[in-house]
Structure formats: C-alpha cells, structure tokens
C-alpha positions, 0 to 999 in steps of 0.5 A: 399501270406500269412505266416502261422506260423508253427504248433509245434507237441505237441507229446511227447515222453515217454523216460525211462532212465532205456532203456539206461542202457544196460550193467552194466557198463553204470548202474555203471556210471548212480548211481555213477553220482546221489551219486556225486550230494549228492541230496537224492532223486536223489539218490533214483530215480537214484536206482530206474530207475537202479533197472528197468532197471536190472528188478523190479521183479528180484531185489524184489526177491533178496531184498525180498521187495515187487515191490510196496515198491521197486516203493514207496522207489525208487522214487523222493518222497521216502526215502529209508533205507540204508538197502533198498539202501543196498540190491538194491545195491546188486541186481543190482550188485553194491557196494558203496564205500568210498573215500575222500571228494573233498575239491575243490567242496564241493557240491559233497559228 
C-alpha cells in the first residue's frame, strides 16, 4: 500500500468585497474601519471597493468624474483629492466626521 500525498486544489476563488456590502450599514462599517488605520491607500481602496459596491456608474454621475479617473483615484496605488474622497463620500451616501484622537493608540487617527 502506497500513501500518496493529497493533491491541494490550486483553484482560487475571486472574492469582491464590494459583494458583501449589502446594505449601508455594512458599507459605513467597511470605510470607517480603513480611516481607523490612518493608512492612506487603504482608505482610498476601502472608497473604492464602497463606491463598487454602491455602483461605478451611479458614483461617476454623482461625482461627475469620469469611472476610469473614479478606478485610477480609488485604488491601492491612487491618491485622491480630498475633493475626490468628498464628492465619493457624498455618492455613497456618507459623511466624515471628526472626533478626538485616541491618545491610548496612537496609530489610529
């Protein structure tokens, strides 16, 4: 009797975390978690997987940026303006808000 190693699937899955964000509540939870890390990239990728999720198409209209420039900005390699976070913010139907820093953590902003 020989013990063959078992063979480990080398399928991936292709996960969209934009998918998980179902209702606005979740997408609320999703952005405010990325500004918590201070991280800057991950902020502007966290806008643009909420700005997928609430529709590409529906947040150009609202932003008047072109999808392309929306993709670009809102990504892992883009820097958006704070008028860009802004208007985004406003098509995804959310706010920011300000609140005192958390002196205990200071890696959170």
């Amino acid at each position: 009797m020989t013990n063959k190693p078992k063979q480990v699937s080398d399928k991936l899955i292709d996960y969209d975390p934009a998918s998980a964000l179902v209702n606005d509540e979740e997408m609320a939870f999703f952005v405010t978690d990325a500004f918590e890390t201070g991280d800057a990239r991950h902020i502007a990728s966290a806008l643009g997987v909420a700005a997928r999720a609430k529709g590409m198409t529906h947040v150009a209209k609202q932003t008047g940026l072109s999808r392309e420039q929306l993709y670009r900005s809102l990504s892992m390699d883009g820097n958006p303006t704070l008028k860009t976070i802004l208007a985004v913010m406003r098509a995804i139907d959310m706010e920011i808000a300000a609140r005192p820093a958390d002196k205990k953590n200071p890696t959170r902003v």
